[in-house]
N, C-alpha and C positions, 0 to 999 in steps of 0.2 A: 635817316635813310635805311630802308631796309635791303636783305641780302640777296632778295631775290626781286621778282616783277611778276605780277599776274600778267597774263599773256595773253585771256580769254576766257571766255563763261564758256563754260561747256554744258550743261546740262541743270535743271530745273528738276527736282524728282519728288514724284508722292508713292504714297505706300496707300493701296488700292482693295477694299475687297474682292472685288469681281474684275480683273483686267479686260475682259470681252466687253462688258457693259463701257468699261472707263475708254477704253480704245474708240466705241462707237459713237459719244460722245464727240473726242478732240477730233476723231477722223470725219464722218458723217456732221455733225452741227456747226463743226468751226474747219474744216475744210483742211486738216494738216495731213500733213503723208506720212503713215506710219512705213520708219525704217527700218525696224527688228522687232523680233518677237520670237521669246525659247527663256529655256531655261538657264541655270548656269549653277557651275559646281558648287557642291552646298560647302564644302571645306572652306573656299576660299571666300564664298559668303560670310558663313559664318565669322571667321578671320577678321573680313573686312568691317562686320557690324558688330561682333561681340554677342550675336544672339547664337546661345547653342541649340544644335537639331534645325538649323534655319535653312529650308530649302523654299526659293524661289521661281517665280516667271518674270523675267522684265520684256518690258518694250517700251519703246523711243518710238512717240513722235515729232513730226520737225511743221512747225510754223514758221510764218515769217520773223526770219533772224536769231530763230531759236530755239533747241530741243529741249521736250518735255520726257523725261523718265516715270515710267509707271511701274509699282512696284508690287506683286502680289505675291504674297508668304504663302505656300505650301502647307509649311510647319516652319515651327511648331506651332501644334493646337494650341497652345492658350497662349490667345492673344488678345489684345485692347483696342479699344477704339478711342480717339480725342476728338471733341467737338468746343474746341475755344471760341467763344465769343469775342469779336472785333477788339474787345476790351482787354481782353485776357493776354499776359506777359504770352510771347512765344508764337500768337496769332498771325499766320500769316496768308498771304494772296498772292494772284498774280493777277495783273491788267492786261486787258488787249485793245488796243483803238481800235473802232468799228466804223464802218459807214452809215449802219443804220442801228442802232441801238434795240429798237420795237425788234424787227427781224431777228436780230440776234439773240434778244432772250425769248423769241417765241422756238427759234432754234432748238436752245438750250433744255427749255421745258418739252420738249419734245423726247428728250432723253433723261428727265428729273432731275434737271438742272433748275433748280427754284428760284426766285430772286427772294431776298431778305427781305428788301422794301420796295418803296416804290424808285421810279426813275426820280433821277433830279439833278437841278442845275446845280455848278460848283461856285461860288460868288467869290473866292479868293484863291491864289497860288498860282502855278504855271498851267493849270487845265482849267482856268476861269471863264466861264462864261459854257463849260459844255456840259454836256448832259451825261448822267455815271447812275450804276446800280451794281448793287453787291450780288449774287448769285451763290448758291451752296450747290454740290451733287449732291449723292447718298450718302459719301463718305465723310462728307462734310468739310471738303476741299472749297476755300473760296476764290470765286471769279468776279472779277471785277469787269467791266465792260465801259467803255470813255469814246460816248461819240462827240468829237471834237469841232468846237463852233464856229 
């Protein structure tokens, strides 16, 4: 048994090139409400992430059951980009059950939200039977999307 207890998810966070573009996106295509949006102290940034010279803009938006942190570096200038493949250790996603899947990613692409592949049914696990597609933005953040059968 361990010394403590997780109490709640608090936040979901990516690291964004363009915050206005990623903002338009969750807010405008998938309908969340953005709750903040500004800067914050590069010291305790920095602190918190180990990146020196690291000043930021965040904002939070909030979906059903749960907020997404969006993360845009200032500085430092040199910086990297990751674009893992499904395959690749460390890849990761997030899902959203939709009602209409078509809608959704015609949404998406509306803001260069891509899908990977095509739609398709899932023939085994607890989302059996529904229809799922992988989605990238520009940054190469993936979205998953599960219209459920």
């Amino acid at each position: 048994m361990t010394a403590f207890k997780i109490i709640a998810t608090n936040h979901t966070s990516f690291t964004v090139s363009d915050l206005d573009r990623s903002l338009a996106f969750f807010r405008d295509a998938l309908g969340f409400e953005v709750t903040s949006k500004g800067p914050r102290n590069p010291s305790l940034i920095q602190a918190i992430t180990g990146v020196e010279g690291a000043e930021v803009l965040i904002a939070y938006v909030r979906g059903p059951g749960h907020s997404i942190e969006l993360i845009e570096y200032i500085e430092p200038e040199t910086r990297g980009s990751v674009w893992p493949r499904p395959c690749d250790t460390g890849f990761s996603h997030i899902a959203y059950d939709v009602d209409n899947i078509d809608a959704a990613i015609q949404a998406a692409r509306d803001h260069s939200v891509e899908p990977i592949g095509p739609v398709v049914a899932i023939d085994q696990g607890p989302n059996r039977g529904s229809r799922v597609a992988y989605l990238r933005d520009p940054d190469g953040i993936t979205i998953e999307f599960i219209e459920k059968a």
